[in-house]
C-alpha positions as CSV (number, residue, x, y, z in Angstrom):
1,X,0.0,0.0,0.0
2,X,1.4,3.4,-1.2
3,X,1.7,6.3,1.1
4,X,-1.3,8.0,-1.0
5,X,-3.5,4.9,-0.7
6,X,-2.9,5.2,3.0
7,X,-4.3,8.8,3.2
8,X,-6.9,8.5,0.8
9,X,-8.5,5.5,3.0
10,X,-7.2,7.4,6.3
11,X,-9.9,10.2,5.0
12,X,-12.5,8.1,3.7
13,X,-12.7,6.4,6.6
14,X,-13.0,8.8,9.0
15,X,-16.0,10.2,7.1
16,X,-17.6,7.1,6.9
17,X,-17.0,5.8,10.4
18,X,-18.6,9.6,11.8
19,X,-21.5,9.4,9.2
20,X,-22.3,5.9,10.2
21,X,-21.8,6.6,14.2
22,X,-24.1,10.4,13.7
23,X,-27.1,8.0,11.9
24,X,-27.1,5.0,14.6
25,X,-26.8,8.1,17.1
26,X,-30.1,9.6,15.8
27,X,-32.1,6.2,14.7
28,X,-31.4,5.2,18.2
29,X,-32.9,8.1,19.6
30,X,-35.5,7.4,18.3
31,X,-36.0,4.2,18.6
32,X,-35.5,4.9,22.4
33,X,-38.6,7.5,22.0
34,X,-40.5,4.8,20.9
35,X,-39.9,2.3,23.9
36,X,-41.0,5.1,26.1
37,X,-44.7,3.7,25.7
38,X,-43.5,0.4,27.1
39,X,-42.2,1.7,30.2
40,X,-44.1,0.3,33.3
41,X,-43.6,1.5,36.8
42,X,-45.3,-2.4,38.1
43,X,-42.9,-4.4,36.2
44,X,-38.7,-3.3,36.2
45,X,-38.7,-2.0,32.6
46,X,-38.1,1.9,33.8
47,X,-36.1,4.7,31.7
48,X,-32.9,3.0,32.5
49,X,-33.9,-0.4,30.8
50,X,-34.9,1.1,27.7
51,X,-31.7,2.9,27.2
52,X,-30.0,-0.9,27.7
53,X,-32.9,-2.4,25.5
54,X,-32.2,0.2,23.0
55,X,-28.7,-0.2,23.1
56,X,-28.9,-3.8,22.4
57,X,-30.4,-3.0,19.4
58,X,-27.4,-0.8,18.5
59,X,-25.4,-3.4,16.1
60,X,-28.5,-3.9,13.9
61,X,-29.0,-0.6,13.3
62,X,-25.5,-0.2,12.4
63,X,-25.6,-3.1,9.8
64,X,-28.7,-1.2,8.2
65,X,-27.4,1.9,7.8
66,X,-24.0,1.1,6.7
67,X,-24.9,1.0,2.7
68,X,-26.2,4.3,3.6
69,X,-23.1,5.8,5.8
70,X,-21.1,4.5,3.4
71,X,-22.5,6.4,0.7
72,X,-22.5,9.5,2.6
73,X,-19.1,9.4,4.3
74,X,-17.4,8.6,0.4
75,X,-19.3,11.6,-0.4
76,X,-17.7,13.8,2.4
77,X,-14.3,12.1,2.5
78,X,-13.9,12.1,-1.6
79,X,-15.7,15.8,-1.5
80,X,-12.8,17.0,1.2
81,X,-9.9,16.1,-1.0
82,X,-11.8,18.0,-4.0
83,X,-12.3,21.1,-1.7
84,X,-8.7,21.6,-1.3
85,X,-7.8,20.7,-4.2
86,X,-5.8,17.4,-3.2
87,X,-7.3,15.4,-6.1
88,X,-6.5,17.6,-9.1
89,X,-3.1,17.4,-7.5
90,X,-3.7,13.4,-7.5
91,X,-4.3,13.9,-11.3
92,X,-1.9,15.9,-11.9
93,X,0.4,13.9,-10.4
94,X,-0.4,11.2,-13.1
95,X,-3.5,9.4,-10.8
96,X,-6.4,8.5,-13.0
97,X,-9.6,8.8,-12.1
98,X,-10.1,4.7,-11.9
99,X,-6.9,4.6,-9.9
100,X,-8.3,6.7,-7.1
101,X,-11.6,4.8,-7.5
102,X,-9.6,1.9,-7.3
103,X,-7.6,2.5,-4.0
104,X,-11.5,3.5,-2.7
105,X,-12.6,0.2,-3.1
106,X,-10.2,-1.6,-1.5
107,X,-11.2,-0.1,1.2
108,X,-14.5,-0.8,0.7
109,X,-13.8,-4.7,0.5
110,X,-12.7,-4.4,4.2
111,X,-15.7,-2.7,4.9
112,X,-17.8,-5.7,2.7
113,X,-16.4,-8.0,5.8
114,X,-16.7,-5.9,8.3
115,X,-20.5,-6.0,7.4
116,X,-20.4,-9.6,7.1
117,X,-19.0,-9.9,10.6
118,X,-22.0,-7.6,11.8
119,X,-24.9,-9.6,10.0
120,X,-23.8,-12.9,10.6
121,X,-22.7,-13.1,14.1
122,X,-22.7,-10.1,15.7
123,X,-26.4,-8.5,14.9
124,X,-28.9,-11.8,15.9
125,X,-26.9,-12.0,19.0
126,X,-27.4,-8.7,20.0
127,X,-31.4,-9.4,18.8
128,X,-31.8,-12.6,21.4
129,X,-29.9,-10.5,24.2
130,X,-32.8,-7.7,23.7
131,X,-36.0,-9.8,23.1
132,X,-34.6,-11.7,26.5
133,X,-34.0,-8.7,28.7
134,X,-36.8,-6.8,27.4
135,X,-38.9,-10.0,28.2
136,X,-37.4,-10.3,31.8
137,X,-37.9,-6.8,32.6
138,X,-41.5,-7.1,31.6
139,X,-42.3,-9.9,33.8
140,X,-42.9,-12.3,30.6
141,X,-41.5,-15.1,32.0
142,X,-39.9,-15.7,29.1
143,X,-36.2,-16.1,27.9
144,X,-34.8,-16.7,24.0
145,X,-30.9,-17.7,23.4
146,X,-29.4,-19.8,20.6
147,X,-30.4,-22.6,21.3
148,X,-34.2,-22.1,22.2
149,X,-37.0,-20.4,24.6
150,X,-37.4,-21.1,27.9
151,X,-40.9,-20.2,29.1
152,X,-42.2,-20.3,33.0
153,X,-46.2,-21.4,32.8
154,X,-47.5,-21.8,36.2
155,X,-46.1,-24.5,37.6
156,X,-44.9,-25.8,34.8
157,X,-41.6,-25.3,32.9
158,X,-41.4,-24.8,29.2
159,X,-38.7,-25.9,26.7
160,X,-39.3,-25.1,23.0
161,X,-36.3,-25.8,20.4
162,X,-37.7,-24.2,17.2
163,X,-40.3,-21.1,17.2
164,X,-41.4,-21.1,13.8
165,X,-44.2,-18.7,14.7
166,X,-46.2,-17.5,17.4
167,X,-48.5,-20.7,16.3
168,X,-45.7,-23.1,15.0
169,X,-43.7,-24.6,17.8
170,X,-41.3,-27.6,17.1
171,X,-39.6,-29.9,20.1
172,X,-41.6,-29.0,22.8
173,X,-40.2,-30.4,26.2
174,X,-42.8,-29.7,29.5
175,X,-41.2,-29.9,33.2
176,X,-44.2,-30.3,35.5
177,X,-43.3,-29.0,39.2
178,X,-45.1,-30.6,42.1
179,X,-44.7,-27.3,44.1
180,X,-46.4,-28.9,47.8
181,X,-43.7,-32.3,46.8
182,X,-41.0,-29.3,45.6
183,X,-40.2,-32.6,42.4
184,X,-40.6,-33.0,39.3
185,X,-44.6,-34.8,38.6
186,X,-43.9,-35.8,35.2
187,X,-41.6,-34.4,31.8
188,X,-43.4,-34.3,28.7
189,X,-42.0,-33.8,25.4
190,X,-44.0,-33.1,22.0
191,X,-42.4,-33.4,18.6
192,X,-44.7,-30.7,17.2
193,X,-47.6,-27.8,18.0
194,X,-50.0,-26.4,16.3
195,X,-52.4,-23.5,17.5
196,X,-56.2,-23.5,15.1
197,X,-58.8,-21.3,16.4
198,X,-57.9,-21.0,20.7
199,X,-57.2,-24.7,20.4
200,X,-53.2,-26.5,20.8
201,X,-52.7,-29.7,18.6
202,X,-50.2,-31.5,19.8
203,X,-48.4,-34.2,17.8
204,X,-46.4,-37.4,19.1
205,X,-46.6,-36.9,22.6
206,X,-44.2,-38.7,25.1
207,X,-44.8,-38.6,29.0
208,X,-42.8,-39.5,31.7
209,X,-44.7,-40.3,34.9
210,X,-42.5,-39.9,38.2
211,X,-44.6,-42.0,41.1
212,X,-42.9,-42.8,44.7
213,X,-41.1,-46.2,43.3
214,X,-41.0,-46.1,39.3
215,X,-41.8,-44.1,36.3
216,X,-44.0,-44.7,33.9
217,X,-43.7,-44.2,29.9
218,X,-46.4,-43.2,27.7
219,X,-46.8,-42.4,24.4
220,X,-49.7,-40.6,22.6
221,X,-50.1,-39.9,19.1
222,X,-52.1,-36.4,19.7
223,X,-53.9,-34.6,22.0
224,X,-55.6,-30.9,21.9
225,X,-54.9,-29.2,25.1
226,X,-56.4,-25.1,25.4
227,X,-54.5,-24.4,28.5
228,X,-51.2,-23.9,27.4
229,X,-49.1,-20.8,26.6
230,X,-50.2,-17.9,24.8
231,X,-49.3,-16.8,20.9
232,X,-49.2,-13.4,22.1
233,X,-46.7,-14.7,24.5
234,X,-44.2,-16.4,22.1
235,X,-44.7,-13.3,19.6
236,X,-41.5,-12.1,21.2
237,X,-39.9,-15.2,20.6
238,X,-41.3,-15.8,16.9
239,X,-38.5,-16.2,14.3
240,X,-38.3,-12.3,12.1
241,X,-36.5,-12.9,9.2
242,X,-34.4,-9.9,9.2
243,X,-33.4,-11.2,13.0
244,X,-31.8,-14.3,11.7
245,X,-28.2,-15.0,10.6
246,X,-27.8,-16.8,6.6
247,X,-27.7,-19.8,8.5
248,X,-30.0,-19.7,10.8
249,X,-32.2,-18.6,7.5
250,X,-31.3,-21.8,5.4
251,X,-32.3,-24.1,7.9
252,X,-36.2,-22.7,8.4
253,X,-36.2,-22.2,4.1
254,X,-35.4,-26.3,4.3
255,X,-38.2,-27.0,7.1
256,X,-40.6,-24.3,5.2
257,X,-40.1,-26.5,1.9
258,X,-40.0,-29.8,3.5
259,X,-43.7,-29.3,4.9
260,X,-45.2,-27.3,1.5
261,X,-44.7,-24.1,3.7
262,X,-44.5,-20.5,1.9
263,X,-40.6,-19.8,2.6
264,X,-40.7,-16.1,0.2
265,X,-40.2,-14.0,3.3
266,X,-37.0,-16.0,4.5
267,X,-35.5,-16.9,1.3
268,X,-35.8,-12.9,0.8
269,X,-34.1,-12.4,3.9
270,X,-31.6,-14.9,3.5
271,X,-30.3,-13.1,-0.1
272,X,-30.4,-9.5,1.5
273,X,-27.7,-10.9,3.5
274,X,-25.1,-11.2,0.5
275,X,-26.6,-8.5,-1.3
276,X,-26.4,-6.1,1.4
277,X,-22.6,-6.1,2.0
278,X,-22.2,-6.0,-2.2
279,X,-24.1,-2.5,-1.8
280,X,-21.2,-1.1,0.3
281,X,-19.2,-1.1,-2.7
282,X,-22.0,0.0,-5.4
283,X,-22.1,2.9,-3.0
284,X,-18.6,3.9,-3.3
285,X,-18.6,3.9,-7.2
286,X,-21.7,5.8,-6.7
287,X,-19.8,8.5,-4.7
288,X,-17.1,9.2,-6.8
289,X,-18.5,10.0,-10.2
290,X,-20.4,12.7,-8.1
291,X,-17.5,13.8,-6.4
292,X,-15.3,14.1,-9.6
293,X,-18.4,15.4,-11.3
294,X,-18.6,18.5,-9.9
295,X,-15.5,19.0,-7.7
296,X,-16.0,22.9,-7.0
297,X,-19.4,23.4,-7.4
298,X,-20.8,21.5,-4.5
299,X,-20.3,22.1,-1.0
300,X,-20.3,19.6,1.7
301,X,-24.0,20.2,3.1
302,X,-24.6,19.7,-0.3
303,X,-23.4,16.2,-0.7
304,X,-24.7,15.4,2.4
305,X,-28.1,15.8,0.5
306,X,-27.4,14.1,-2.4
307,X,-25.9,11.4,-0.2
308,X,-28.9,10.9,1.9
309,X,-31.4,11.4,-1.3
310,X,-29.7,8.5,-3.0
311,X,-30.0,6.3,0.0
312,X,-33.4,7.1,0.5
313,X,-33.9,5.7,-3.3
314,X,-32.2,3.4,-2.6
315,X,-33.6,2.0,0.8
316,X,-37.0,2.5,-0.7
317,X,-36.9,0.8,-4.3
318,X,-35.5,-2.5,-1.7
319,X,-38.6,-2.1,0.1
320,X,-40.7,-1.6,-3.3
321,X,-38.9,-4.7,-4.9
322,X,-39.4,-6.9,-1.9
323,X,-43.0,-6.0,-1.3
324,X,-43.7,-6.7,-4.9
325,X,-42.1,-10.1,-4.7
326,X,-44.0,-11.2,-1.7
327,X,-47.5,-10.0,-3.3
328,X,-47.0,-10.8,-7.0
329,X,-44.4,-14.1,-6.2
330,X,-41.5,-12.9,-8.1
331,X,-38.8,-14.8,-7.3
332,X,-36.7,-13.4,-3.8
333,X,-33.3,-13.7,-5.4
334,X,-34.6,-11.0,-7.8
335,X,-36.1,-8.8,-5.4
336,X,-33.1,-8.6,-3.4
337,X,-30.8,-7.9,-6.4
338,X,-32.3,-5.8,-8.8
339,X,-31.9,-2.8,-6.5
340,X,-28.4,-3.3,-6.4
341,X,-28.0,-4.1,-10.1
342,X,-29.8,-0.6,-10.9
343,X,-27.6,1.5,-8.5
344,X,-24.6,-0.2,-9.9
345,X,-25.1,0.4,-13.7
346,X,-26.1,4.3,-12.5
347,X,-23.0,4.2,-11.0
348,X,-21.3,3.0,-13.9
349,X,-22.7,5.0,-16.4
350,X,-22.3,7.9,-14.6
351,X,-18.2,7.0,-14.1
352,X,-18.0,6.9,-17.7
353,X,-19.3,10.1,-18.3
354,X,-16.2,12.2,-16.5
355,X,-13.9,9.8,-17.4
């Protein structure tokens, strides 16, 4: 890496990481605004435990804007080095306009895996630490991690591996607590639930009996119980496909298909998840031709409002081509990259232009 490359992504960055920091800043502001209504002074979710609830939520507001920050912070960093006149030196100094583009991008391939990092690993973490201690500090009774929920229903304690939806639940495991004995009555697993119309169906039903000198096994093929727990209960636990890491996503498309399920929403999902860090990069060649465009006619406030009008085009022809997938059943791997594939020839076409 030359000395140059070194400044230009010294600049860049900067821009980008205080673009990215001032929109989380201000999205979490908001968001924290909105938790407000959900404060109750009966249960222990109080000003304080929004601020850590809305905190939580931080790294997934960071992955969503970051297309957007990047865009904007290209803008600002590029647009700097235009102001004072550092990249007509560049060029004059024998830099092409591709070159500087060039040394721009690289950047923006660590910045692909830094995004990667944050929406595979990092982000539906964060999600199951908030839906947890929002769910604690509400008195739900509830608790989500990994590698299920964890439910407390009266005397009883509730296992559930998979919650496909607030009406779907898969590997259902019930601890039944003798609370005068302080033992365990009887455990209970189900292989699968299904809520109809106020009505639980359980499916292939296995029962441990615990009397004072043996247990008893029994084994029943189904059984409708109405006494169990609530789907507004498990709503905080249902599976949101933005929530989920690629993964995570693959494994419900399989069980979706497997059982003639509609799948659209997560296979929609799962594709944002490439094309999402491909659209750092479209938005630096987006950046530049608008820097090098117009390198002393536009001030910074200027670009900021190109910047945040091209993300807001952006951000809403996604939402337009995803809708439109879901209600019309165009194919998700479309919906997910036709945005990126329009920005990307704009950006292309408009490169060529100055060049």
């Amino acid at each position: 890496m030359t000395l140059l490359e070194r400044y230009i992504w010294k600049v860049v960055a900067l821009s980008i990481l205080g673009t990215w920091v001032l929109l989380t800043l201000l999205a979490a502001f908001f968001a924290f605004l909105g938790e407000l209504g959900d404060i109750n002074p009966n249960t222990g979710y109080g000003t304080l435990q929004a601020l850590v609830y809305v905190a939580y939520g931080i790294p997934k507001t960071l992955y969503e804007f970051f297309p957007t920050a990047t865009l904007i912070g290209t803008l600002l960093g590029l647009g700097s080095l235009s102001t004072t006149h550092e990249l007509t030196a560049m060029r004059a100094a024998g830099l092409s306009i591709g070159q500087i583009v060039g040394m721009t991008l690289k950047l923006g391939l660590i910045l692909v895996a830094i995004t990667i990092v944050l929406g595979e690993w990092i982000t539906p973490r964060a999600n199951l630490t908030a839906q947890t201690f929002k769910a604690n500090q509400l008195q739900q009774n509830i608790a989500v991690n990994a590698k299920g929920v964890w439910i407390k229903h009266g005397a009883y304690r509730v296992s559930i591996k998979q919650v496909w939806s607030n009406t779907v639940l898969e590997g259902i495991t019930i601890y039944a607590i003798d609370l005068k004995q302080g033992q365990l009555s009887y455990i209970e697993t189900i292989a699968k639930a299904n809520y109809q119309q106020g009505i639980w169906h359980f499916n292939a039903i296995r029962t441990q009996l615990f009397k004072p000198n043996s247990v008893e096994y029994l084994t029943t093929p189904e059984r409708k119980v109405t006494d169990f727990i609530s789907p507004d209960t498990l709503t905080i636990a249902a599976m949101r496909p933005q929530q989920l890491a690629a993964a995570e996503l693959a494994d419900f498309i399989a069980h979706q298909e497997a059982n003639n399920l509609n799948s659209a929403p997560y296979e929609l999902a799962y594709w944002t998840h490439f094309t999402s860090p491909l659209a750092t990069l479209v938005m630096i060649l987006l950046a530049a031709p608008l820097v090098f465009g117009s390198q002393r006619s536009v001030g910074a406030g200027q670009r900021v409002f190109i910047g945040i009008l091209i993300g807001l085009g952006f951000y809403l022809l996604n939402r337009i081509a995803g809708n439109s997938s879901l209600v019309y059943g165009l194919p998700p791997l479309y919906a997910a990259v036709a945005p990126l594939l329009v920005f990307l020839l704009l950006g292309l076409l408009l490169l060529r232009r100055i060049r």
